[in-house]
Each structure stands twice: as C-alpha cells, then as structure tokens.
N, C-alpha and C positions, 0 to 999 in steps of 0.2 A: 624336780630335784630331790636325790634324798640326799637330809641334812644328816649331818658327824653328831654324834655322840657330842657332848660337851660333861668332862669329868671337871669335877670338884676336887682335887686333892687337899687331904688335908694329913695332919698330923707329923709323924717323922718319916726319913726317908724310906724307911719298911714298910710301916701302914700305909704311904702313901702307893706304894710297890703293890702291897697286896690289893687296892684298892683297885687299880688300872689294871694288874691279872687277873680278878676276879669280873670287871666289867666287861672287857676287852677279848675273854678268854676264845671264844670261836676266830674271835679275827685274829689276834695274835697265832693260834696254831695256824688261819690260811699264808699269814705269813711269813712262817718259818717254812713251809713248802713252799712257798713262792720263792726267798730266798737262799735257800738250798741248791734247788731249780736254777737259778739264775749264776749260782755260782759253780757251777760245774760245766756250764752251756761258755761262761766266760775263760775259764781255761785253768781253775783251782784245780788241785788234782783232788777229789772224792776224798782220800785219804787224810788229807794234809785239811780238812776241812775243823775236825775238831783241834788239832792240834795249835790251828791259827788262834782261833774262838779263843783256847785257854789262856795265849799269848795275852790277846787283848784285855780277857777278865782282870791281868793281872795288872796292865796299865790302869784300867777303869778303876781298881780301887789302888792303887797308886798314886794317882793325881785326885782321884775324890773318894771318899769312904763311904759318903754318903748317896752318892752316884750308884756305888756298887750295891751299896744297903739298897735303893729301890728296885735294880735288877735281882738284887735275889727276890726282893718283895712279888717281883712283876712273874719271876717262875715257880713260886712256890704255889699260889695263886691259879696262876692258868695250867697248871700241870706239866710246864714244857718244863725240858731239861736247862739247867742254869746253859752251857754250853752253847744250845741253840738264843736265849738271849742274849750269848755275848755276841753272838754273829748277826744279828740284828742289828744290835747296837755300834758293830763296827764293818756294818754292810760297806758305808762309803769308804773307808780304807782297802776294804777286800777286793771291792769290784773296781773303783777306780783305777788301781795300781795295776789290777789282771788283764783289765782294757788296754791299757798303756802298755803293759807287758807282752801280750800275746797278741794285739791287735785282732782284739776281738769283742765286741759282736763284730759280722761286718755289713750292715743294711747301717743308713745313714741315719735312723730314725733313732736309735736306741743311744749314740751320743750326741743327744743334742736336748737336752736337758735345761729348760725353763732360760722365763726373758723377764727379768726385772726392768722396774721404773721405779724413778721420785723426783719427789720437789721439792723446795720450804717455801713458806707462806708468799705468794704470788705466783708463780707456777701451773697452777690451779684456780678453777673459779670460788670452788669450794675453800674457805679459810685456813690457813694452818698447812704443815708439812705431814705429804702426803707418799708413801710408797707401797709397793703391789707387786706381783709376778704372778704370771700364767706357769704354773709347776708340771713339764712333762714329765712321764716315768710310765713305769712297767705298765699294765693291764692286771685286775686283780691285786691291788695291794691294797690292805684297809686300812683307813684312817681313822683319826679320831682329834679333839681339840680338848686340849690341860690346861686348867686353870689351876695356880698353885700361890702359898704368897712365900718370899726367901727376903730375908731384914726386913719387913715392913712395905718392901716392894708387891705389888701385885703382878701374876705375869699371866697371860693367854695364849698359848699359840698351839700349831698343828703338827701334829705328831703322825708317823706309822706306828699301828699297835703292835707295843711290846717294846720300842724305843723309847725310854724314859726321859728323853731331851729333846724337847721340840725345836723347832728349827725355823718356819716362818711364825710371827706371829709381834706382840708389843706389852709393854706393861706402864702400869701407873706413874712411872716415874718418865713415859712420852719417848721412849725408845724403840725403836719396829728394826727386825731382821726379814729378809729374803734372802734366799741363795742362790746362785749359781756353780756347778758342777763343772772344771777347768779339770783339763789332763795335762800334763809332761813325762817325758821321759827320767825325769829325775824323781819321779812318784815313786816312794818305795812303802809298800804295808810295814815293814821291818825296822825303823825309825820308832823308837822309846820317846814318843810325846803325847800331849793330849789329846783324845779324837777328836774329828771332826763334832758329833753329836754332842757328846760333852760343851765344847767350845760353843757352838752353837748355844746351848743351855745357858750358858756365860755369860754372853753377850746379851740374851734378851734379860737377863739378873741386874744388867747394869743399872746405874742411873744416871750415866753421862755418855756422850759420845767419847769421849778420848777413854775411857774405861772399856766402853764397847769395841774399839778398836785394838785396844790391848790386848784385851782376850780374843781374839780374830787372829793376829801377828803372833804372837808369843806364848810356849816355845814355838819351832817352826816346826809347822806341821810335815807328817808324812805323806797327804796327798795333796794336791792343789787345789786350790775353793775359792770362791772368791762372797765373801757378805756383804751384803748391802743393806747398809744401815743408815737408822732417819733418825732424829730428833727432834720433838716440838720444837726444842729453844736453841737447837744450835744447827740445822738443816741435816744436808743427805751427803752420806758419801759410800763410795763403793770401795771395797779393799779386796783387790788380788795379793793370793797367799799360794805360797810353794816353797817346796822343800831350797831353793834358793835364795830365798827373799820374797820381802812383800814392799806393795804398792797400795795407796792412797790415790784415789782419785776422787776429788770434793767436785762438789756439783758447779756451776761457772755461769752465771747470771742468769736469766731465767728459760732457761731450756728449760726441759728435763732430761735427766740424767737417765741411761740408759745400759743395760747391761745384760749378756747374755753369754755362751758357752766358749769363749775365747779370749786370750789375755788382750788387752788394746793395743799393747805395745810390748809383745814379748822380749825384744830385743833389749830392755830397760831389766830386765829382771836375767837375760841369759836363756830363757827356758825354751825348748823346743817341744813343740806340739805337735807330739808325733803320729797322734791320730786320726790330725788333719789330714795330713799325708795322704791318705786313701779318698779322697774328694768328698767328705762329710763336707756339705756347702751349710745346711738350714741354719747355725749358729751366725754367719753372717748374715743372711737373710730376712732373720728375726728381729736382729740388733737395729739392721738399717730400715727396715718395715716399719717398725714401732718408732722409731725418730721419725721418720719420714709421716705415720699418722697424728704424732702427736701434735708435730710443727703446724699442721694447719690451722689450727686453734690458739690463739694465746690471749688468756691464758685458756687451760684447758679444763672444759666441762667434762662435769662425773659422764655426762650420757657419753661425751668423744673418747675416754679415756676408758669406760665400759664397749664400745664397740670398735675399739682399734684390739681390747683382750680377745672379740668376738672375731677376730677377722682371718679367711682364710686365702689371701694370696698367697698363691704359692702350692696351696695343697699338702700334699703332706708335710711340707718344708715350712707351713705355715704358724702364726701366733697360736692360733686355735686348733691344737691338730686331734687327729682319729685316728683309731688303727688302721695300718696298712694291712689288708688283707691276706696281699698275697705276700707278706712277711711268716717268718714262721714264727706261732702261735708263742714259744718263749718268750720273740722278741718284740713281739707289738706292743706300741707304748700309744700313751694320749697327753690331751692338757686333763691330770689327775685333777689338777685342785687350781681354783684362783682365787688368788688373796686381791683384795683392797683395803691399806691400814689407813685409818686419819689418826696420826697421831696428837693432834690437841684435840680431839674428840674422843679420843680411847675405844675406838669406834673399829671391829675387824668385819670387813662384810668380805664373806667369800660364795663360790659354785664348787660342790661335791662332785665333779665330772667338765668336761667340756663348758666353758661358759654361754658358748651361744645357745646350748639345751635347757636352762634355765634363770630365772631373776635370781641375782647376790641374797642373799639370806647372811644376818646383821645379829652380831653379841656384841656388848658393848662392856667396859670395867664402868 
C-alpha cells in the first residue's frame, strides 16, 4: 500500500493554504486535470466552466473568509489558477447536479459512490462507537490526510489535494464523518448555500453531535448528500440532505447502521432519484451486502468488519470494487480510499487503494 501524505497545518487560514499548495503541489495540478476532464465528459459546457468556479469562489468566501483565505493560500502555493481551485472545491456541486441533469455518465460504476457503516459501544467487539466507508471515485485522483486544530478542537481527516475541507475523517472532541453521494432531480449547482466541502469541514469542527448535524441540514443545501456521523458519547446517525429537506436516521439497537448511494425512504423527503431511473442497481447491492455481512457477527469483530470492506460479491457492483476495463478510461472508478474510525480511541486506520490489496495503516490524535 502507499500510504497519504499526512499534513500538519498550522497557523492562519493562508499559511495553512500555502502550506498544503506547497506540499501537495504535483497532485493538486493531477487533479485539476482529472477534474476538468470529468467535467466536460459529465455534460458542463467547456465554456461555462470558469464562469461556474467564479460563482462558487464567491459563496466560499461568503459563508467563510477564512475558507476562502486557504484556497487562495492553496493556489498561490501550487501555481494553479485561484479559479481552477474553486472547481475543486466545489466539484461535488458541479458534477452532482450535471449527473442529475444530463443523465450522465452512463456505465453504472461511476454513480455509485461509497458504502458507510457504524455503531456505539456494543455494536462492535472492539469498545467504543465505531464508523467507516469503503470511498468509491474516479481513478487518478490524489489524496492526501489534514491535520489542523479550530477552538481548541483537534481535527484529522482525508481530503483530495487542493480541497481545503476534508470530508471523511474525526477529531478530539470524538466526532467521525463519512459520506455518501445521493442524486435528485431537485439538485441544482445555482442555489446560494454553503458547499458541500465547506459543510463537510463543519461538521468534523464540531464538538457535539446535534452541532454536527446542524451543519449537515442547514442552510439547505444545493446538492443531495447524505453524512454520517458518530460520536463517542452520543452514538451514530446518518443524515439525508437535499435541496428539499433533510432526514435523520439514528442508529436502532444494536445492528449496525448502514448507508450507501440511495435515500431509504425518498418518498418521506418528496425527492426523485432520477438516475436510478437508468438501472444503476450497485447502490442497493452494497447497502444490503454490507447488512447482510455484518449481521452474521454480533457483535462484530475488526477482522469481520475488515473483510466484509474486502469483499467482492457482485463484482463490479461490489463493496470492494476495481476498474471496469471495458469502461471508458474517463469513467473507471474503484474503492479510492477505506476509512475505519474508533472514535473513543481517536484512532483513523485506513487503505490508500482497494482494501483487499493491502493491511489498514493507523494515525491516531
């Protein structure tokens, strides 16, 4: 396995900007070509590409100043154009909405984006409240893991370089996010709220769950997401979010809770999932896969709960997936990244690639 980088940020939100463009600087330019690439293949027009970007820079420092102080930090630094970091930063807006819009990609692989789990203490054999996701995504995108502290909080988690908001990861104060990638037709990039990444950043800053949930819900976002979030001392819940309304779903004695590319119950929220529509199946397949391994354990051991991330039934439609070959090269995606957080342990063990290709490699706060 190669293991992520692990940054140290420190100082104000500039220094800490210049610090991750200056670290970062090769993989941040692979992936402003990689999402370029992906957003012209998705159905942006070429043209309307900077124009969106500028949109966003002006939310980003709208809702945060200090947000936007480290994307300048992060382009002055790696020599990329500020513009090309706003479209980084608000990939998930771009491409979400253009999926949903244009109905496109169209190979089943490329929406079907990662499968969360969690527990609180019993759950697991291992102590304490525990959540994780196998993260699928493009081919070629680089990563990297942010250490930063914000009030006195310590935070960890994993980022794409040149994204100044990490997105799966936990801090000292015993709170862990994963994500899941949700579409509707009510997705619109053109809604004045705050991004996804931002929000994301938010949430692992908390120090409470009903704090973490806040910044998840409110305002209402303009694409659909859904976080899943854990806490030492108060357990797991998962929260679907869309331009409609959002939902809460708390975890319910001691399963584990389970969550992946699809609302549970769209009909509670209104929203239509329109890119179901074209028989993208793996989103169910994952969801009831991963229940159906976990359930055979209770509670569940790290080894069962590390080889149900490993496990490929299904094949490409699987927990653990690979490129599909005969996909075009744009749109081949894999499991990028697998988180396992213990949140009373402050313990993040993840795999840089496919899990079954390598043992978890562990940073702890």
């Amino acid at each position: 396995m190669t293991s992520l980088p692990l940054l140290h940020l420190q100082g104000s939100p500039h220094r800490q900007g210049l610090q991750h463009g200056e670290e970062l600087r090769e993989a941040i330019a692979a992936n402003v070509a990689v999402y370029r690439s992906r957003m012209l293949t998705s159905g942006v027009p070429e043209g309307e590409l900077a124009e969106r970007s500028q949109r966003f820079l002006k939310q980003f420092e709208r809702y945060d100043a200090g947000y936007r102080a480290t994307m300048d930090g992060i382009a002055e630094a790696s020599g990329q154009d500020l513009l090309d970091i706003a479209l980084l930063n608000a990939r998930y807006e771009l491409l979400y909405s253009a999926w949903s819009e244009f109905g496109r990609p169209t190979v089943d692989s490329i929406r079907s984006e990662c499968t969360s789990f969690g527990g609180s203490d019993g759950v697991f054999t291992a102590a304490g409240t525990h959540i994780g996701q196998n993260w699928d995504w493009f081919t070629g995108v680089e990563g990297a893991l942010l250490q930063w502290e914000h009030d006195g909080t310590t935070v960890i988690g994993f980022t794409e370089a040149g994204v100044a908001g990490a997105k799966i990861g936990l801090n000292s104060a015993g709170i862990g996010l994963c994500i899941n990638g949700l579409g509707a037709s009510a997705d619109d990039w053109r809604l004045d709220t705050v991004p996804f990444h931002l929000r994301s950043r938010r949430v692992l800053e908390s120090t409470s769950l009903a704090e973490a949930i806040g910044h998840a819900v409110g305002p209402r976002p303009a694409c659909s997401s859904n976080f899943f979030i854990g806490s030492a001392s108060e357990g797991v819940a998962t929260v679907e979010t869309s331009p409609l309304g959002s939902r809460v779903i708390y975890e319910d004695g001691d399963a584990p809770l389970v969550h992946a590319n699809h609302f549970r119950d769209p009909e509670a929220l209104g929203v239509y999932q329109s890119w179901l529509e074209t028989g993208r199946v793996s989103t169910y397949h994952r969801c009831e896969r991963m229940e159906t391994l976990l359930a055979k354990e209770s509670p569940v051991s790290t080894e069962r709960l590390h080889a149900a991330m490993r496990d490929h039934e299904g094949g490409p439609l699987g927990l653990c997936r690979h490129p599909v070959e005969t996909d075009p090269v744009e749109l081949q995606t894999h499991t990028a990244f697998a988180a396992h957080l213990e949140l009373d342990a402050r313990r993040f063990s993840y795999t840089w690639g496919p899990p079954c290709e390598s043992e978890f490699a562990t940073v702890s706060l």
